[in-house]
N, C-alpha and C positions, 0 to 999 in steps of 0.2 A: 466882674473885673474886666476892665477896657479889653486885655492882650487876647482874652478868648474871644471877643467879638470881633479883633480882626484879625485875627487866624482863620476864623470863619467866614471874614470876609477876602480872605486872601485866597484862599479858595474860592469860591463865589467866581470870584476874578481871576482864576484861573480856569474854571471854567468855560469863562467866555472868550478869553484869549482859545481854547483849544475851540470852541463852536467858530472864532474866526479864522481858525488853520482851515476847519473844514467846510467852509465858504468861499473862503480863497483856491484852494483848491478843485472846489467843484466848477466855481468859474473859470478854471483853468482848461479843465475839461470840457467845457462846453468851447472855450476858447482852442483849444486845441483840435476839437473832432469837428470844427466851422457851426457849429450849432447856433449861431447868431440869433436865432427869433429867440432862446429862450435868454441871451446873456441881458435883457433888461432885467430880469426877475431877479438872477443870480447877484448881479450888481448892486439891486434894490436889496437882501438880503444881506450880503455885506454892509454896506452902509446902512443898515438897521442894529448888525449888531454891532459896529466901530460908536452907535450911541450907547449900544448898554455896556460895552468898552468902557467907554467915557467917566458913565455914570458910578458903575464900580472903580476904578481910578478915586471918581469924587470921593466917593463914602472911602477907599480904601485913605486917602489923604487924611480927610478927618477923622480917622481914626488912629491912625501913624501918630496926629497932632497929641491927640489927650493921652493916647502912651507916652509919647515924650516927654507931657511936663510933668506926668504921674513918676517918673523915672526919673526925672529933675533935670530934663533935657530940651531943647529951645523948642515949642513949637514947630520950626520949619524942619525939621531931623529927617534925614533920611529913613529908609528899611533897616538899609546898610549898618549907619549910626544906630539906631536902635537895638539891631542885632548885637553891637559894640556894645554896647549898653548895658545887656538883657540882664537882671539879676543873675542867681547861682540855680541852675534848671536848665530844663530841656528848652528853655526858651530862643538860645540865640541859636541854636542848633535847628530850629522849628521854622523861625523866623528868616536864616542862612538860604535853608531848603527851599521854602518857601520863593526869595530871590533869583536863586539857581535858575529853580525851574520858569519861572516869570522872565527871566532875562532870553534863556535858552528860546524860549515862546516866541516871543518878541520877535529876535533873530529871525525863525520859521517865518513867522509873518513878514516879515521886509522881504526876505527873497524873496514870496510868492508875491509878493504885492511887483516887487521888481521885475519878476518874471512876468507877471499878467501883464504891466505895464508894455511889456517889448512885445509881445503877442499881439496886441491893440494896437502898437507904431504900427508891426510890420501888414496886420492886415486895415488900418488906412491907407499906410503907401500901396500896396496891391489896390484898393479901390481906386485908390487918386491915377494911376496907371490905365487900370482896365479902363476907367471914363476917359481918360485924355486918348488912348488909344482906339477909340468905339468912334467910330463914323456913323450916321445917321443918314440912313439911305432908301430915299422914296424912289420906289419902283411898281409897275403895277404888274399887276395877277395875271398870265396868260392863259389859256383854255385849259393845262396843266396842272394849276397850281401853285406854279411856277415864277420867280422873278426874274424879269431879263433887262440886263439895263438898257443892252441895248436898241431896246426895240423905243426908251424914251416915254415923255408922258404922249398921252392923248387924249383929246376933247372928243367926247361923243353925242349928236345931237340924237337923240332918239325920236324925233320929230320929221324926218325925211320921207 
């Protein structure tokens, strides 16, 4: 029967909404303690799992689909409508749940995405800053170790 396959699959897919809380997450962390060398990976990671996101979404749709017209309902039907739907069973109750927590998910994921987002402004504007403000200043070494500006360039002929 179709509705145990995507209950199965509604999981599946809740699953990987929670592998992208704790992705989102970790790059937060890494964005918050300045960890920068590793935030390519963490980024690369997320957007590996917003495809298997994707993909479960796909299969979860085509499966919503052949519930619907099994139930004698349009193809395009909602979770929502379906749950409306569900025969006399634990189904729309299953189905409900199932929503809850998927929407709840959802939710977690946009803040954090929202929050990483502002993380990543503020520390561009802090780079864009720190370079406008950095002067580039050629000085030479004195017997020290030392840079003195004042002392200026100078040409040495070591030929004298």
């Amino acid at each position: 029967m179709a509705i145990h396959e995507l209950s199965a699959l509604l999981w599946r897919e809740r699953e990987m909404l929670e592998l992208l809380t704790f992705k989102l997450e970790e790059e937060q962390l890494l964005l918050t303690a300045g960890k920068s060398k590793w935030l390519h990976h963490a980024t690369l990671e997320v957007e590996q799992t917003l495809d298997r996101v994707r993909s479960a979404g796909l299969a979860r749709a085509l499966e919503v689909s052949a519930v619907a017209r099994e139930w004698g309902l349009q193809g395009d039907a909602t979770l929502r409508e379906l749950a409306q739907a569900a025969p006399d069973g634990p189904w729309e109750d299953i189905l409900m749940s199932h929503l809850k927590a998927m929407t709840e998910q959802t939710e977690r994921i946009r803040e954090l995405r929202d929050a990483n987002e502002q993380f990543l402004r503020a520390a561009s504007r802090s780079t864009q800053e720190t370079l406008a403000g950095h002067r580039a200043e050629a000085g030479l070494y004195n017997a020290h170790g030392m840079t003195s500006d004042a002392e200026g360039s100078r040409l040495f002929d070591t030929k004298l």
